[in-house]
C-alpha positions as CSV (number, residue, x, y, z in Angstrom):
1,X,-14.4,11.5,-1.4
2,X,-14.6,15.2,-0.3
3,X,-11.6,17.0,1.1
4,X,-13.0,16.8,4.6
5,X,-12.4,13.4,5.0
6,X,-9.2,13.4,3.5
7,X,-5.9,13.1,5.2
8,X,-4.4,15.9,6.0
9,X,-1.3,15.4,4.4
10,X,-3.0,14.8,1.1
11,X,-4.6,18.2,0.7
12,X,-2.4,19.7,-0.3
13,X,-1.2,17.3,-2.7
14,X,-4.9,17.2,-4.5
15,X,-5.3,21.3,-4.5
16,X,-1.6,21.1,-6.4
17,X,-3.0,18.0,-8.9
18,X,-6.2,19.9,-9.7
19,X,-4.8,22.8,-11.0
20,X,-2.6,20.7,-13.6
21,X,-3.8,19.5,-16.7
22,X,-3.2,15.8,-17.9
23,X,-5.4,12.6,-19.0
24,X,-3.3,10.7,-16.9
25,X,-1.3,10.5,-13.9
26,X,1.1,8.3,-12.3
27,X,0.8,8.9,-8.2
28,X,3.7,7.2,-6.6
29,X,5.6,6.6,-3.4
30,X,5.7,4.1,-0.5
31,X,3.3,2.5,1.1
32,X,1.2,3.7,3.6
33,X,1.1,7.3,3.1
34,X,-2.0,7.5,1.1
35,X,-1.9,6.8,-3.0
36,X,-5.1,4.6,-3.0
37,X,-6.9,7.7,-0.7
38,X,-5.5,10.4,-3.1
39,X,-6.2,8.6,-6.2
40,X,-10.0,8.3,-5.0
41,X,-10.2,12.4,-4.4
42,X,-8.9,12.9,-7.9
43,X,-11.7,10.6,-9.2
44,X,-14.0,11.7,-7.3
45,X,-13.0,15.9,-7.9
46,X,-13.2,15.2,-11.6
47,X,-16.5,13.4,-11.5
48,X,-18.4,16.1,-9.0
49,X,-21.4,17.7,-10.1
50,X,-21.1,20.4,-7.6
51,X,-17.1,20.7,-7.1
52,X,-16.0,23.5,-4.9
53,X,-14.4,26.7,-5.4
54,X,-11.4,24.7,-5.1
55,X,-12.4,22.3,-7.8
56,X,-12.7,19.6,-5.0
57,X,-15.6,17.0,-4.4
58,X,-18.2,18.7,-2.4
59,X,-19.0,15.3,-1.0
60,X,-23.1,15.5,-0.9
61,X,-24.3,15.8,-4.9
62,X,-25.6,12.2,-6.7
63,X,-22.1,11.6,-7.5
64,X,-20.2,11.9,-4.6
65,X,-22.6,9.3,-3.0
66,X,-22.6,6.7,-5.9
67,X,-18.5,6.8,-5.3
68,X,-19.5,6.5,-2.0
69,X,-21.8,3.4,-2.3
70,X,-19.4,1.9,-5.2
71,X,-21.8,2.5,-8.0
72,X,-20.9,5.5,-9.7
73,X,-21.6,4.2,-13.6
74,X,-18.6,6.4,-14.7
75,X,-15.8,5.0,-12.2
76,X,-14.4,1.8,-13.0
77,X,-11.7,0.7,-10.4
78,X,-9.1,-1.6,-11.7
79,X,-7.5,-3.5,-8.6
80,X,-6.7,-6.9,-7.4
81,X,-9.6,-9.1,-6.6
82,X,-8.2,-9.2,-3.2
83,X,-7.8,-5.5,-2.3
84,X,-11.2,-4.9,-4.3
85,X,-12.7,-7.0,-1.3
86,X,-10.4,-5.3,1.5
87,X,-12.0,-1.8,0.0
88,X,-15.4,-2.8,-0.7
89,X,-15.6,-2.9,-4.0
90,X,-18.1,-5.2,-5.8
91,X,-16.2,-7.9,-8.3
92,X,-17.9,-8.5,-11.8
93,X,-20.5,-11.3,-11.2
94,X,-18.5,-14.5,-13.1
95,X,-15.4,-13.4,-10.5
96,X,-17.8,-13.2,-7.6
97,X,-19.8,-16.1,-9.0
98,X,-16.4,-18.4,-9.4
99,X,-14.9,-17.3,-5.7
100,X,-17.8,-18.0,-4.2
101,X,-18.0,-21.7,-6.1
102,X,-14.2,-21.9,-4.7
103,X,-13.3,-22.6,-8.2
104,X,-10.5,-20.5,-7.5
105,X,-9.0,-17.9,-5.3
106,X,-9.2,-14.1,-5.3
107,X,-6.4,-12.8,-7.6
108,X,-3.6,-10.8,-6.0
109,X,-2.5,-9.6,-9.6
110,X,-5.4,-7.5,-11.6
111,X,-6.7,-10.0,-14.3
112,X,-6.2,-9.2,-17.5
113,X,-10.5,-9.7,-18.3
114,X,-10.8,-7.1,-16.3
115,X,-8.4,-4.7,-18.3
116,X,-10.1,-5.4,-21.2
117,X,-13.5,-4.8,-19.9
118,X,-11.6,-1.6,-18.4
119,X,-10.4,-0.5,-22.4
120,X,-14.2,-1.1,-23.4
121,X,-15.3,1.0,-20.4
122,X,-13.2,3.7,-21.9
123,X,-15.1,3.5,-25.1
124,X,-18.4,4.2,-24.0
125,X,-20.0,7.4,-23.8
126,X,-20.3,9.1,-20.6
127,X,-23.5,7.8,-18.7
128,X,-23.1,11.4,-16.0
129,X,-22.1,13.8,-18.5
130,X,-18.7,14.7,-16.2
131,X,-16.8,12.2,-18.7
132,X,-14.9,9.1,-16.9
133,X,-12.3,8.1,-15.2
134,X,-10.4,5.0,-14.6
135,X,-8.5,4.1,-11.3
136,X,-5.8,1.1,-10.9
137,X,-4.4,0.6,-7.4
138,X,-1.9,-0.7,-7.4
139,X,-0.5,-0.5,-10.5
140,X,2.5,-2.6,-9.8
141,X,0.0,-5.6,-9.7
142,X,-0.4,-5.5,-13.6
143,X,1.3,-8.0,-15.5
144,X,2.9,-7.9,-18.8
145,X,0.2,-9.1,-20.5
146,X,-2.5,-6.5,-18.7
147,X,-0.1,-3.4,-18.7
148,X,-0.1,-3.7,-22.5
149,X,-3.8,-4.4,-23.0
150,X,-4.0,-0.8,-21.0
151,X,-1.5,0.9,-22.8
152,X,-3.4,1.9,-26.7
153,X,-5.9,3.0,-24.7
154,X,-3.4,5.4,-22.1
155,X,-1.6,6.4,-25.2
156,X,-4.1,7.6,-27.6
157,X,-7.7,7.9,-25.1
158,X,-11.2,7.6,-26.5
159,X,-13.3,10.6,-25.7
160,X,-13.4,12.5,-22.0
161,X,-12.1,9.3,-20.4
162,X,-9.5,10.1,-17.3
163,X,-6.5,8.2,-15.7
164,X,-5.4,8.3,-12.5
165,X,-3.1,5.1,-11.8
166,X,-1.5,4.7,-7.9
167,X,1.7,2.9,-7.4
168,X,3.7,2.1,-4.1
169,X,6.4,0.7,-6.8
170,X,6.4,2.5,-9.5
171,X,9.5,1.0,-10.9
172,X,7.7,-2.0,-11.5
173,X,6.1,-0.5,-14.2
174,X,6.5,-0.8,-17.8
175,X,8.3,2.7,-19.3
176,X,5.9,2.7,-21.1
177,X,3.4,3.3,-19.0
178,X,5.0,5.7,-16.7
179,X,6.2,7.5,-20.0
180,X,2.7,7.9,-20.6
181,X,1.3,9.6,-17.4
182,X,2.7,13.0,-15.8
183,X,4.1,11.4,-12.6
184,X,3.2,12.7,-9.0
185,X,5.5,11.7,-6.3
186,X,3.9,12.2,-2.4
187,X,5.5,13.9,0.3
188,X,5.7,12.5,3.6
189,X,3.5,13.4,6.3
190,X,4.8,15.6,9.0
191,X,5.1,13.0,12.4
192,X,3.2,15.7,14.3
193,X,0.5,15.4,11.6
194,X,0.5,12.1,11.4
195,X,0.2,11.2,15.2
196,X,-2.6,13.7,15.3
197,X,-3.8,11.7,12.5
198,X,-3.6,8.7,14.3
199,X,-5.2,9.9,17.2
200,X,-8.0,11.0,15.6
201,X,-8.6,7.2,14.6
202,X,-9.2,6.3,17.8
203,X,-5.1,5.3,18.6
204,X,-4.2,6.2,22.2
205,X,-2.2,9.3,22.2
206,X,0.5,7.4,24.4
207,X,1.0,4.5,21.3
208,X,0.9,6.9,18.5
209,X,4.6,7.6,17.9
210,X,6.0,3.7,18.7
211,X,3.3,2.4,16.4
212,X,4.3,5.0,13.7
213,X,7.7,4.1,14.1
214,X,7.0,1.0,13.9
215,X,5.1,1.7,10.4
216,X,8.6,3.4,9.6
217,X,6.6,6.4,9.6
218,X,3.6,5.5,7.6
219,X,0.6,6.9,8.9
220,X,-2.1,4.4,7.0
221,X,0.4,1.1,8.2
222,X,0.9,2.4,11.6
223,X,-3.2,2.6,11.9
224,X,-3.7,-0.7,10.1
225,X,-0.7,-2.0,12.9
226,X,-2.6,-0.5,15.9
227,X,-6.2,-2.0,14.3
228,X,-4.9,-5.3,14.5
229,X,-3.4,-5.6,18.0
230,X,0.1,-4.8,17.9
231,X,1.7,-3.7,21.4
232,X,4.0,-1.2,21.2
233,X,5.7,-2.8,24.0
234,X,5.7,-6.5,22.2
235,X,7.5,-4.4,19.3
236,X,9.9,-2.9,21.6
237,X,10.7,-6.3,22.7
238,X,10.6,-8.2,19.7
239,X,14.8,-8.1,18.9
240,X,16.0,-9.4,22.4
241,X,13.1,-12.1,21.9
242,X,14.3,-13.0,18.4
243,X,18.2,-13.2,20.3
244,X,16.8,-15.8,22.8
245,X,14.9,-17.8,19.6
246,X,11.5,-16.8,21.3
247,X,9.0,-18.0,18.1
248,X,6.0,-17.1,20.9
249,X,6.8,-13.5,20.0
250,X,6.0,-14.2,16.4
251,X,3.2,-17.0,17.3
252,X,0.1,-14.2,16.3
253,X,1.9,-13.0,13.0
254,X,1.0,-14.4,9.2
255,X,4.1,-15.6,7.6
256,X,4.2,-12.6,5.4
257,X,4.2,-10.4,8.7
258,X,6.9,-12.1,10.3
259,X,9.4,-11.6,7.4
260,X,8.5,-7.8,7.3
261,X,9.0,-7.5,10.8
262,X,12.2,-9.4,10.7
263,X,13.6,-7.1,7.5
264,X,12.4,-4.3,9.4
265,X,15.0,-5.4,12.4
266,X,17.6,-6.6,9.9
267,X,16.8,-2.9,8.2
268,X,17.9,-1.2,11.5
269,X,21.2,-3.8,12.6
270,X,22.3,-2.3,9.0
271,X,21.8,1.6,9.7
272,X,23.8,1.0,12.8
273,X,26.4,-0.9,11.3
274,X,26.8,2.2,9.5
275,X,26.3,4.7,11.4
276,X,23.4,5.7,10.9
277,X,20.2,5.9,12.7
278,X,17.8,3.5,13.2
279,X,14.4,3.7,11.9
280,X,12.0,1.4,13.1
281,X,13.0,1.0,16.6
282,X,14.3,2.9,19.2
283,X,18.4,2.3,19.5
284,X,18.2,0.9,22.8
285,X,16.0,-2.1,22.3
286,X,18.4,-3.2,19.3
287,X,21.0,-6.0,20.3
288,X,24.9,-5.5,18.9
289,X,24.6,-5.2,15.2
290,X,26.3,-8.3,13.7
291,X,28.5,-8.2,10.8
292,X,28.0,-6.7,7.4
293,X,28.3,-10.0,6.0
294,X,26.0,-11.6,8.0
295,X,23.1,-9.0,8.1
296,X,23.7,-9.3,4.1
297,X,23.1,-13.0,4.0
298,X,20.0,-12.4,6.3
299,X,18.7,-9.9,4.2
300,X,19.0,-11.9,0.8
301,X,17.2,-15.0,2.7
302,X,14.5,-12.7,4.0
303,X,14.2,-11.7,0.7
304,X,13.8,-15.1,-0.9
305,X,11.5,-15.9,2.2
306,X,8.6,-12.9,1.2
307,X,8.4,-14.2,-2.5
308,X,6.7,-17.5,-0.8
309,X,5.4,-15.9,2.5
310,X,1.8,-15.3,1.1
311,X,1.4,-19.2,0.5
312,X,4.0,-20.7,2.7
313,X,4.1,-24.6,2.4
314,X,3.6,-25.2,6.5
315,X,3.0,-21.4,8.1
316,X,4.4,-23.3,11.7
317,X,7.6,-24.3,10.1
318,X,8.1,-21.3,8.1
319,X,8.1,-19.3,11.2
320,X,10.3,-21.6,13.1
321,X,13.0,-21.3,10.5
322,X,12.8,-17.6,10.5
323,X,13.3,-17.2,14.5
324,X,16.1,-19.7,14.2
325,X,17.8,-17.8,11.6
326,X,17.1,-15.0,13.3
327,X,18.6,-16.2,16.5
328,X,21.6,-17.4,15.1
329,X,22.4,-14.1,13.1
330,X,21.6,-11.9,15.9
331,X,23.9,-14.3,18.3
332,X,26.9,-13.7,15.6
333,X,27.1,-10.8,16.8
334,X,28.1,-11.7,20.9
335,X,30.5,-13.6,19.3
336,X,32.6,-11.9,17.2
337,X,33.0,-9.6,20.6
């Protein structure tokens, strides 16, 4: 990935990382704001055969374009089966072979096989001559068992191997892999740089800052938002729809969307209730904020809703119960007044 097409926001971030030294780092920080995108420019700066002044990918030498086409024999990307997919990366033939037979699903975790054919990657000599370099996004997805089939080979690397491991919950990891990697934390894109960003993605100028608030200022969440067909106006409406019990207003979200979007709401009812600002909608579309109690309860069942949201047992259902819980939280509020 060259620096061109980059975000601006990471730029700086990559010039700072390439003029450090390590055999592994830890790139961390919420979601949206570019840790996969970063990850790939370090990869892809260490691997150049013709890296710019700035030590940066040029973007047009044999190297650059087999990152580009996903075939660069020194990369290997370590990464849920189902993000590999979303990303266009291939899958190892057995994994394709055995989705395709509907044997099983795509993994949301990454597999431990593919760790360990990861550690023997490592092993091998170079096949470019610009050594290697191994990416796992998102690094929260390793398991117990797949974080310590990694960790000999973090701790004590075989030849010119590289790592550069991307985490939008870097808590979830093992100490002892974070203890093990210099740790990189992202800043947080500008809004003026982000909307521009946006805008530059094709967003109208006019939805740019609702849908990044909407992202809570994520630039990469706001454009995957817009890509998908969220109004700004149905978000701006969303709370007094949830008051009345509206489920139509949820009726084109996956389960998983709708509890984000109602912890989002429940998020911003809690700032108020504190005195603080909101940060995912504007103050005047938010009803009364109920009481602490309540938004607490709401919160922890939101909570327990998300762990299941991905495979709900009846997606209709699910998102009735939400909207009714939402409705009567919101209601508390009228009438404790």
């Amino acid at each position: 990935m060259s620096t061109q097409a980059l975000s601006p926001w990471l730029r700086r971030p990559l010039a700072e990382l390439l003029r450090q030294r390590g055999h592994a780092w830890l790139l961390q920080g919420p979601s949206g704001i570019g840790q996969y995108e970063l990850a790939l420019a370090l990869a892809s700066a260490w691997l150049c055969e013709q890296p710019t002044d700035e030590g940066t990918a040029c973007g047009h030498c044999q190297s650059c374009h087999a990152i580009e086409v996903r075939t660069h024999a020194d990369l290997c990307v370590l990464m849920p089966e189902v993000a590999m997919q979303e990303l266009g990366w291939p899958l190892d033939e057995k994994a394709q072979s055995d989705i395709d037979d509907k044997k099983r699903k795509a993994s949301r975790e990454i597999r431990v096989e593919a760790m360990r054919d990861a550690v023997g990657f490592a092993q091998r000599t170079s096949a470019r001559g610009r050594g290697k370099v191994v990416l796992v996004y998102p690094a929260e997805r390793m398991n117990t068992i797949t974080a310590n089939a990694l960790l000999k080979t973090l701790e004590e690397p075989v030849g010119d191997v590289r790592f550069v491991l991307a985490s939008e919950a870097a808590w979830q990891l093992l100490p002892t892999i974070r203890s093990r990697c210099l740790g990189f934390t992202l800043p947080w894109p500008e809004t003026a740089e982000a909307e521009a960003w946006l805008a530059a993605q094709g967003v109208p100028a006019a939805d740019a800052a609702p849908l990044l608030r909407a992202a809570g200022g994520r630039p990469s969440d706001a454009l995957r938002l817009a890509r998908s067909g969220q109004s700004p106006k149905a978000w701006s409406l969303l709370p007094k729809a949830m008051t009345r019990g509206d489920v139509g207003a949820l009726a084109d979200h996956a389960p998983a969307q709708a509890v984000g979007a109602l912890q989002k709401l429940c998020h911003d009812l809690m700032a108020i209730g504190n005195g603080a600002e909101p940060r995912f909608f504007d103050a005047a579309d938010l009803p009364a904020a109920p009481s602490r109690l309540a938004l607490a309860r709401w919160s922890k069942s939101l909570a327990s809703a998300a762990r299941t949201a991905e495979h709900p047992f009846n997606a209709g259902l699910m998102l009735e119960a939400l909207v009714s819980e939402a409705r009567t939280t919101l209601n508390s509020a009228a009438r404790r007044t």
